[in-house]
C-alpha positions as CSV (number, residue, x, y, z in Angstrom):
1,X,-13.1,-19.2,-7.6
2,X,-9.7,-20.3,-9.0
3,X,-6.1,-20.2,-9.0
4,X,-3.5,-18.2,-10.7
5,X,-1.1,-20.9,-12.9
6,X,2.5,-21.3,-11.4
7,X,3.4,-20.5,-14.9
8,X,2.4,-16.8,-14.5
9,X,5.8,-16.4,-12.6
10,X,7.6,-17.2,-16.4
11,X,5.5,-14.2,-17.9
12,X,8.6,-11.8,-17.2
13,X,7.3,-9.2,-20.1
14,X,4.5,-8.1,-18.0
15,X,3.6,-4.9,-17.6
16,X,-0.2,-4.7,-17.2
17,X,-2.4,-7.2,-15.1
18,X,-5.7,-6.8,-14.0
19,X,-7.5,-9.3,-12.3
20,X,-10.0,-7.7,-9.8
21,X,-13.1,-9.2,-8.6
22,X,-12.4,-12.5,-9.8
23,X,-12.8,-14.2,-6.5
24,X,-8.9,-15.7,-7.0
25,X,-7.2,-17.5,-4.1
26,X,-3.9,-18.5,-3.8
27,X,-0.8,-16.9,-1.8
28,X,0.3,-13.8,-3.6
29,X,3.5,-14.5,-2.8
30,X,3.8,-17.1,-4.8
31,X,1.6,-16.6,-6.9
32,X,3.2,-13.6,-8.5
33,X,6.4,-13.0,-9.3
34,X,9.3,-9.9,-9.9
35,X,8.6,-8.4,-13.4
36,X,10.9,-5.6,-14.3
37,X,7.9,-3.9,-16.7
38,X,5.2,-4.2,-14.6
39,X,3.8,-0.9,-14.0
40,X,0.1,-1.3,-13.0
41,X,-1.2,-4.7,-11.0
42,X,-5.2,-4.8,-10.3
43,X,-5.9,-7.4,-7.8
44,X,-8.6,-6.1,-5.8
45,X,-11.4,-8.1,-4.9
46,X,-10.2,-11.5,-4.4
47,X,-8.9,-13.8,-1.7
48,X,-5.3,-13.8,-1.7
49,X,-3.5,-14.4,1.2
50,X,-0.3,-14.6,2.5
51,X,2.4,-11.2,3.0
52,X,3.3,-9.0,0.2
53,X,6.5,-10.2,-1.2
54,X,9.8,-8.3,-0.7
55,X,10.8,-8.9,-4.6
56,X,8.3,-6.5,-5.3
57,X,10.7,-4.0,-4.7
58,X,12.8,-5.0,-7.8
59,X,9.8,-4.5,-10.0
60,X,10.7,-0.7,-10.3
61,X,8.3,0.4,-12.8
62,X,5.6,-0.3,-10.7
63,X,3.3,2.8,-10.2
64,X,0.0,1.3,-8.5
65,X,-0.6,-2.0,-6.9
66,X,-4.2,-2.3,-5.9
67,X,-4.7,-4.6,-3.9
68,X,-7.8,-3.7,-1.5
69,X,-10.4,-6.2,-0.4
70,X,-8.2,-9.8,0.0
71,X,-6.5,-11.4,2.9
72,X,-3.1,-9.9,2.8
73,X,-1.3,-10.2,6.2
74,X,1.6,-9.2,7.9
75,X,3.6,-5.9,7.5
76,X,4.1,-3.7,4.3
77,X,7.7,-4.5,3.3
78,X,9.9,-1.6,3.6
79,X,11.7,-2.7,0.1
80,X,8.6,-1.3,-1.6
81,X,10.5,1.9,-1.6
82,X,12.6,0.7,-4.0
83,X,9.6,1.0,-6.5
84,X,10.7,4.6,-7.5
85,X,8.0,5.0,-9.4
86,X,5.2,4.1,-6.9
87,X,2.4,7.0,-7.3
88,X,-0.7,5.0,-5.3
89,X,-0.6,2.3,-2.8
90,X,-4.2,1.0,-2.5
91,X,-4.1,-2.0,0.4
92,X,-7.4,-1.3,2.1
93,X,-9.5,-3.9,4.0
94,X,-6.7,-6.8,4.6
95,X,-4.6,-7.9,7.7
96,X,-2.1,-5.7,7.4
97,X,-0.1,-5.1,11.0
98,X,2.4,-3.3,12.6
99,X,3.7,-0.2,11.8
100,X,3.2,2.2,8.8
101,X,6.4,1.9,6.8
102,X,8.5,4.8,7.0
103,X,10.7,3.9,4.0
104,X,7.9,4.7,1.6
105,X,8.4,8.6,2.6
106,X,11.4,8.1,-0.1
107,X,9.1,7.6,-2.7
108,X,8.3,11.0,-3.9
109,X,6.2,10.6,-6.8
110,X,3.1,8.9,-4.4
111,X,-0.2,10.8,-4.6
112,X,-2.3,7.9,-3.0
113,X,-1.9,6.1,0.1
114,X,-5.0,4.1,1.0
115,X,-4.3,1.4,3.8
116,X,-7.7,1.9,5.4
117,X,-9.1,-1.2,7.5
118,X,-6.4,-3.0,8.3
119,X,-5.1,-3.4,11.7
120,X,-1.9,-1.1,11.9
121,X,-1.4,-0.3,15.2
122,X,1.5,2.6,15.1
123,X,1.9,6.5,15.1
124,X,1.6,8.3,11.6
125,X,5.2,8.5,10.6
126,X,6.3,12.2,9.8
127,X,8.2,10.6,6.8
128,X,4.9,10.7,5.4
129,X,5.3,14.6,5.0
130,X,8.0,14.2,2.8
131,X,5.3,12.8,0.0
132,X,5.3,16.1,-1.6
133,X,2.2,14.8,-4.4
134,X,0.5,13.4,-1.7
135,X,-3.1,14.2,-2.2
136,X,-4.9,11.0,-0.9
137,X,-4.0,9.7,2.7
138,X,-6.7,7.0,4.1
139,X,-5.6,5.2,7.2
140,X,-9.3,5.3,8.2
141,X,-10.3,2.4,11.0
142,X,-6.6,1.2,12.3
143,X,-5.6,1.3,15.7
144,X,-3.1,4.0,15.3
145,X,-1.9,6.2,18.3
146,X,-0.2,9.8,18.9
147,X,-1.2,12.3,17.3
148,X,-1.5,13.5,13.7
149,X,1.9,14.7,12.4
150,X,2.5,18.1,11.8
151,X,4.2,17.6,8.7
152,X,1.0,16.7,6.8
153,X,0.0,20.2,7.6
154,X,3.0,21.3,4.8
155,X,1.1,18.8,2.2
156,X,0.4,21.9,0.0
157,X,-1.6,19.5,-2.2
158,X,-3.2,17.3,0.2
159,X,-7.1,16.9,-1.1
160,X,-8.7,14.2,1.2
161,X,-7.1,13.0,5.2
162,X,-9.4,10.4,6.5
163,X,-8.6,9.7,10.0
164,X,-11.9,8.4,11.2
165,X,-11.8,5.7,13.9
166,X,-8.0,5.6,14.3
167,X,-7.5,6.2,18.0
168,X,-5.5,9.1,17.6
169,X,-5.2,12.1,20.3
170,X,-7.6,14.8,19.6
171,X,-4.6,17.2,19.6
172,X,-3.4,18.6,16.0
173,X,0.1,20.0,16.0
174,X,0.2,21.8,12.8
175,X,2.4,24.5,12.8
């Protein structure tokens, strides 16, 4: 169990970090900073805490923060949309509350949305039909309500929906 240096932060030419399963603490806020070349950041496994940072949305190469198995609380900023290039979002088993951001519907290129076990307590957005590449959607064990939009019934390329032990209505509106 360890810290990440403050110093990390001055590491601006980073574009790969992988640090899962290292038992880490620290608030990821601070503990990580905006770099313009990150495209991949592997942090499952640890025990960060704290909210995802807002910056993040400047680092616009990012394609897959996984972040799964920590104690990241509070909501998922809506200024990750500005991460263009965002094809997973991989944020299973934290704190994670409120509503499913419907700002990441502008992020075309996503394929993966895991945000399973966390306690997001909205309805599915139909923004979330706009992903045409989705083909991963896990918001298994949330306490989501309403029922299943019918715009993931256009997801042409939609492979795996786990919906298990979301409190949705039994009803499916797919047109």
């Amino acid at each position: 169990m360890g810290h990440i240096p403050p110093s990390l932060k001055n590491c601006k030419s980073l574009y790969r970090v992988r640090l899962e399963g290292n038992h880490f603490t620290g608030n990821i806020s601070e503990a990580f900073g905006v770099y313009p070349n990150l495209y991949y950041m592997a942090l499952r496994n640890n025990r960060f805490y704290g909210e995802l940072s807002p910056k993040w949305g400047q680092c616009h190469n990012l394609t897959r923060p996984q972040i799964s198995n920590n104690n990241i609380f509070g909501k998922t900023p809506p200024e990750l949309k500005c991460t263009t290039q965002l094809e997973e979002l991989d944020l299973p088993s934290n704190i994670l509350v409120g509503e499913i951001s419907k700002g990441l519907g502008a992020v075309t290129l996503m394929f993966r949305r895991l945000l399973s076990g966390n306690q997001l307590s909205s309805k599915i957005p139909p923004e979330i039909g706009v992903l045409s590449n989705l083909r991963h959607l896990n918001l298994a064990s949330n306490n989501l309500s309403g029922t299943i939009p019918y715009q993931l019934g256009e997801r042409s390329k939609l492979l795996n929906l786990n919906l298990t032990k979301t409190n949705l209505e039994k009803a499916f509106h797919f047109q």
